[in-house]
Backbone as a printed PyTorch tensor [residue, N CA C, xyz], in Angstrom:
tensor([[[ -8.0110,  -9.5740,  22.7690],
         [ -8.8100,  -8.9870,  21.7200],
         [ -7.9970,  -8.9830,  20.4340]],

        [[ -8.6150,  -9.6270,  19.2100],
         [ -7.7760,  -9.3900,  17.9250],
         [ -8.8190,  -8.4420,  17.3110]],

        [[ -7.5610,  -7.9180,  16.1360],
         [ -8.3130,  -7.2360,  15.4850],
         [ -8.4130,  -7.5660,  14.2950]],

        [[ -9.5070,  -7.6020,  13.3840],
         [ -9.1730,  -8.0580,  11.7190],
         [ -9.4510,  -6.8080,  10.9680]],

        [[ -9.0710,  -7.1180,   9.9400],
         [ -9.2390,  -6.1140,   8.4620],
         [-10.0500,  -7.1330,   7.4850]],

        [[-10.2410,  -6.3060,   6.6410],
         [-10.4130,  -6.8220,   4.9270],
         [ -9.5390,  -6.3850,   4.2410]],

        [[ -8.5820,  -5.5010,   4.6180],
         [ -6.8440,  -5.1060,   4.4650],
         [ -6.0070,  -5.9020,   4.7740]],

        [[ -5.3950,  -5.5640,   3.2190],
         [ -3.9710,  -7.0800,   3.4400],
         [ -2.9420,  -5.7260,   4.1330]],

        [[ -1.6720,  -7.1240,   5.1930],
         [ -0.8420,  -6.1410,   5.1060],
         [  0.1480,  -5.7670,   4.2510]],

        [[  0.6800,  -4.0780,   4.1900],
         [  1.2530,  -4.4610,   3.0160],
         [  2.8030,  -3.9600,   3.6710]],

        [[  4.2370,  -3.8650,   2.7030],
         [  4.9650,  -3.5790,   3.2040],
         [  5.7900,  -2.6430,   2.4560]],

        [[  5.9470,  -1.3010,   3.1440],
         [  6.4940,  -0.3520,   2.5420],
         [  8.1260,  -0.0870,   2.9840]],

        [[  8.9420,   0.0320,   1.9640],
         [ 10.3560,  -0.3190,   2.7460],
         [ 10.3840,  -1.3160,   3.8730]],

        [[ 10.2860,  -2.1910,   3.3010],
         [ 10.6290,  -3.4130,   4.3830],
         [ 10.0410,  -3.2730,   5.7570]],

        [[  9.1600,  -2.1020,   6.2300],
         [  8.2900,  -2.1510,   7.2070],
         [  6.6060,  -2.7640,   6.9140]],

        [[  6.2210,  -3.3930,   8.1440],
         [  4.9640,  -4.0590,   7.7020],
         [  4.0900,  -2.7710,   8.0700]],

        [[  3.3390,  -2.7260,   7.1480],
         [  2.1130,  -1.5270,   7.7450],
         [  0.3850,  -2.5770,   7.5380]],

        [[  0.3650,  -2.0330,   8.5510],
         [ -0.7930,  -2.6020,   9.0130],
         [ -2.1780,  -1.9420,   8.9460]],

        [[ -3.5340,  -2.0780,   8.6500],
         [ -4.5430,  -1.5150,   8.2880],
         [ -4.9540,  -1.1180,  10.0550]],

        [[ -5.2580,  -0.0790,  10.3150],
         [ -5.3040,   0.1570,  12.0120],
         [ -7.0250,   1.7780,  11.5540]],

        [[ -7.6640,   1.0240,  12.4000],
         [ -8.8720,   2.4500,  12.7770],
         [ -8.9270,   3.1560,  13.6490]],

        [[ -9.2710,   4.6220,  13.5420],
         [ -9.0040,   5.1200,  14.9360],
         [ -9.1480,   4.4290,  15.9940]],

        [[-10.6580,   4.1340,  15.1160],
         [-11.7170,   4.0630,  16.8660],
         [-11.3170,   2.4490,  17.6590]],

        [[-10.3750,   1.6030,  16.6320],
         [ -9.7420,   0.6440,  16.9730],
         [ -8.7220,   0.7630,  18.6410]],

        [[ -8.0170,   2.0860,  18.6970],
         [ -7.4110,   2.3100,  19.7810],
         [ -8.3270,   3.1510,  20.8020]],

        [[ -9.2390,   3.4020,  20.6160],
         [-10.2110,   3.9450,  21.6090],
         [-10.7330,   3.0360,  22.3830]],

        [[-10.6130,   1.5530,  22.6070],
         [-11.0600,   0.4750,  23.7170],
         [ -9.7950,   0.1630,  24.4510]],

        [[-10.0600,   0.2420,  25.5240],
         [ -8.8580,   0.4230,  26.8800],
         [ -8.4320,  -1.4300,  26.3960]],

        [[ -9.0730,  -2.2720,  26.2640],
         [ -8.5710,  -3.3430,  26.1810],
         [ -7.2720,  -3.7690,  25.3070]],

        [[ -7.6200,  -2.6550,  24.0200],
         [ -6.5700,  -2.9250,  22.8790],
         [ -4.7940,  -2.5290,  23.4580]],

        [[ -4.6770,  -1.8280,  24.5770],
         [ -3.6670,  -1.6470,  25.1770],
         [ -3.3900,  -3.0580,  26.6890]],

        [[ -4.5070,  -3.3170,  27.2540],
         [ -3.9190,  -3.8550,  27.7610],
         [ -4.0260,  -5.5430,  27.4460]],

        [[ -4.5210,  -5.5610,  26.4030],
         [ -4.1030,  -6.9700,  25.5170],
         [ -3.0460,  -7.7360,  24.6950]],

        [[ -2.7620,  -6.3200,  23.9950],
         [ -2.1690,  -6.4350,  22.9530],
         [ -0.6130,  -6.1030,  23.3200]],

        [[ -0.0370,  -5.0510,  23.7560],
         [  1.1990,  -4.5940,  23.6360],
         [  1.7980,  -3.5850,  24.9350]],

        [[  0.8860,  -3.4810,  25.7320],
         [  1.0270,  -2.7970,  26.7470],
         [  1.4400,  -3.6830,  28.3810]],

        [[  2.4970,  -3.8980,  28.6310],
         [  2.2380,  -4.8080,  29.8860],
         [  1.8670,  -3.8910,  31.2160]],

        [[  1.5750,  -4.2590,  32.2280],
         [  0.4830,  -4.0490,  33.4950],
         [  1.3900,  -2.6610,  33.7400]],

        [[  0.6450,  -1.2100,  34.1940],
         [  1.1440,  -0.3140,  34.7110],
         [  1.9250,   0.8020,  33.9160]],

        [[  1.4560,   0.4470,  32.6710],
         [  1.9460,   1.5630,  31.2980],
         [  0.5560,   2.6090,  31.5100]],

        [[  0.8860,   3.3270,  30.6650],
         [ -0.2120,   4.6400,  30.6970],
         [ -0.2970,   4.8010,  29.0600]],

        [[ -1.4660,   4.6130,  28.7050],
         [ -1.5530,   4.2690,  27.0230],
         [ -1.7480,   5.7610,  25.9660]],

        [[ -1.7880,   6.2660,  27.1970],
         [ -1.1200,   8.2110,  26.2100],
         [  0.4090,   8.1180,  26.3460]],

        [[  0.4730,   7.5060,  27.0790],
         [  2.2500,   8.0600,  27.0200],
         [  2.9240,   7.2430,  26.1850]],

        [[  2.5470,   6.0320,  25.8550],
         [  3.2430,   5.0340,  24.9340],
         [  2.8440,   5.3340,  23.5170]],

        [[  1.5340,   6.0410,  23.2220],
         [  0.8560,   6.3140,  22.1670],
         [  1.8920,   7.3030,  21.9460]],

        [[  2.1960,   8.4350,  22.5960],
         [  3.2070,   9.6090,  22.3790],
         [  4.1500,   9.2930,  22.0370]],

        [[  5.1660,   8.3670,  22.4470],
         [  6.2890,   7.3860,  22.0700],
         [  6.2710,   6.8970,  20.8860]],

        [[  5.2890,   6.5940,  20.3630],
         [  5.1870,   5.3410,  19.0680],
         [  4.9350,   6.6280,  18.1220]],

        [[  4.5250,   7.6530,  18.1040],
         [  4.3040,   8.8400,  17.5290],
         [  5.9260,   9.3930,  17.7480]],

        [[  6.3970,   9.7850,  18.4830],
         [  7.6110,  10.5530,  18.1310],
         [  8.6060,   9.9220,  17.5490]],

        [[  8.3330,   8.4280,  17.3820],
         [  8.9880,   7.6120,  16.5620],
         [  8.8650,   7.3880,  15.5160]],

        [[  7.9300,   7.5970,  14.9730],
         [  7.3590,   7.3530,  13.5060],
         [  7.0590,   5.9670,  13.5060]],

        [[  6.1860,   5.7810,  14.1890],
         [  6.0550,   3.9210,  14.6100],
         [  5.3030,   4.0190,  14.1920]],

        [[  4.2350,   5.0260,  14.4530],
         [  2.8790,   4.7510,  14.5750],
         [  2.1380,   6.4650,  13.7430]],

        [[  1.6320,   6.5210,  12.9390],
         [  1.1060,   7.5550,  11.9790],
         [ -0.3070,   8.5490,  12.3120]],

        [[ -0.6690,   9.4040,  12.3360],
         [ -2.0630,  10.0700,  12.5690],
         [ -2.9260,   9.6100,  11.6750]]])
């Protein structure tokens, strides 16, 4: 599954930020397509990428 924008990406301090919708991570597929390999649990990696500042509310 890809996802598109009509958002460029842009880059803030040399990190790429990416245009992302909630409801974009609300399809079970977007985890196990994209970045999740077989037998992850996609709250717990979501929690991870959050206590990292990977990933933003």
């Amino acid at each position: 599954m890809r996802i598109y924008s009509i958002k460029p990406i842009d880059f803030i301090n040399h990190r790429a930020q990416m245009p992302l919708r909630a409801e974009d991570l609300l399809d079970e597929n977007v985890f196990e397509d994209v970045w999740l390999p077989s037998g992850d649990d996609p709250e717990t990696d979501i929690f991870h990428l959050l206590e990292q500042n990977r990933l933003s509310r």
